[in-house]
C-alpha positions as CSV (number, residue, x, y, z in Angstrom):
1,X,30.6,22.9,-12.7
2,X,27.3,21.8,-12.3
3,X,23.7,23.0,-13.9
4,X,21.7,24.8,-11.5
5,X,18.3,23.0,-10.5
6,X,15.5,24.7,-12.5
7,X,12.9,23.3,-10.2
8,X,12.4,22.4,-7.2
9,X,12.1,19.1,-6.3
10,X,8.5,18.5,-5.2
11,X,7.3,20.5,-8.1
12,X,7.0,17.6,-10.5
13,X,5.4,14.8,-7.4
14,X,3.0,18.1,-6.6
15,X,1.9,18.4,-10.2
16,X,1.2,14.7,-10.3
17,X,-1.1,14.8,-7.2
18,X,-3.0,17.6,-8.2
19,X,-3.8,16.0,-12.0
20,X,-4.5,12.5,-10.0
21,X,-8.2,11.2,-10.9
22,X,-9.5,10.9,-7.7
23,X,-10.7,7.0,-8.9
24,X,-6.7,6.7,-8.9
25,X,-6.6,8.0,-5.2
26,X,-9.4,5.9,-4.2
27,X,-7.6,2.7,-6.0
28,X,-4.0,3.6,-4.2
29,X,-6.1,3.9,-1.1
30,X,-8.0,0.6,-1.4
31,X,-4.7,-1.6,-2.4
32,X,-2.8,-0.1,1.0
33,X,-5.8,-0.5,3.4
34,X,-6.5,-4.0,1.9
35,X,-2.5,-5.0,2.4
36,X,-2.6,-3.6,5.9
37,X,-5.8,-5.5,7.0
38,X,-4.5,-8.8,5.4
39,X,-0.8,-8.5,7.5
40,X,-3.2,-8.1,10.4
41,X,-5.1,-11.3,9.5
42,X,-2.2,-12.9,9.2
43,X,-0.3,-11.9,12.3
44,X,-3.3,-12.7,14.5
45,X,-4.2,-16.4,12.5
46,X,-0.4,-17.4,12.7
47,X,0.2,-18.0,8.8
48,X,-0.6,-16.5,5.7
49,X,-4.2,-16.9,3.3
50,X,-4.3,-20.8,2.0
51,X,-0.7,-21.7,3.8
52,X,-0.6,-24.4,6.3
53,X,1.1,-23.2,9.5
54,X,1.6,-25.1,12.8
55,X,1.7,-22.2,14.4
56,X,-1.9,-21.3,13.3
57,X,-4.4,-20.6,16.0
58,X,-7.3,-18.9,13.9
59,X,-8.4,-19.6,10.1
60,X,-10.2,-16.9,8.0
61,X,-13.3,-17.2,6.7
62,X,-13.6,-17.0,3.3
């Protein structure tokens, strides 16, 4: 026999996002915007940041 569940299971994920700092938010937000722009940087140069590439049509700059 198994123990019932006492909660339910977003309770404890729901009380984490509600005690967030918002400078956490902001932080989680920056880090996924600034991997999602450097795939697309990638994907349109043809390599990755400071990797030669024969493919590579396009260097960043900077």
């Amino acid at each position: 026999m198994t123990a019932p569940d006492s909660l339910p299971p977003a309770a404890p994920l729901e009380e984490n996002l509600t005690s967030a700092s918002p400078d956490l938010l902001r932080a989680m937000a920056k880090t996924f915007a600034d991997a999602a722009m450097s795939a697309d940087v990638d994907r349109t140069c043809g390599g990755e940041y400071r990797r030669p590439s024969e493919e590579r049509v396009n260097s960043r700059n900077g």
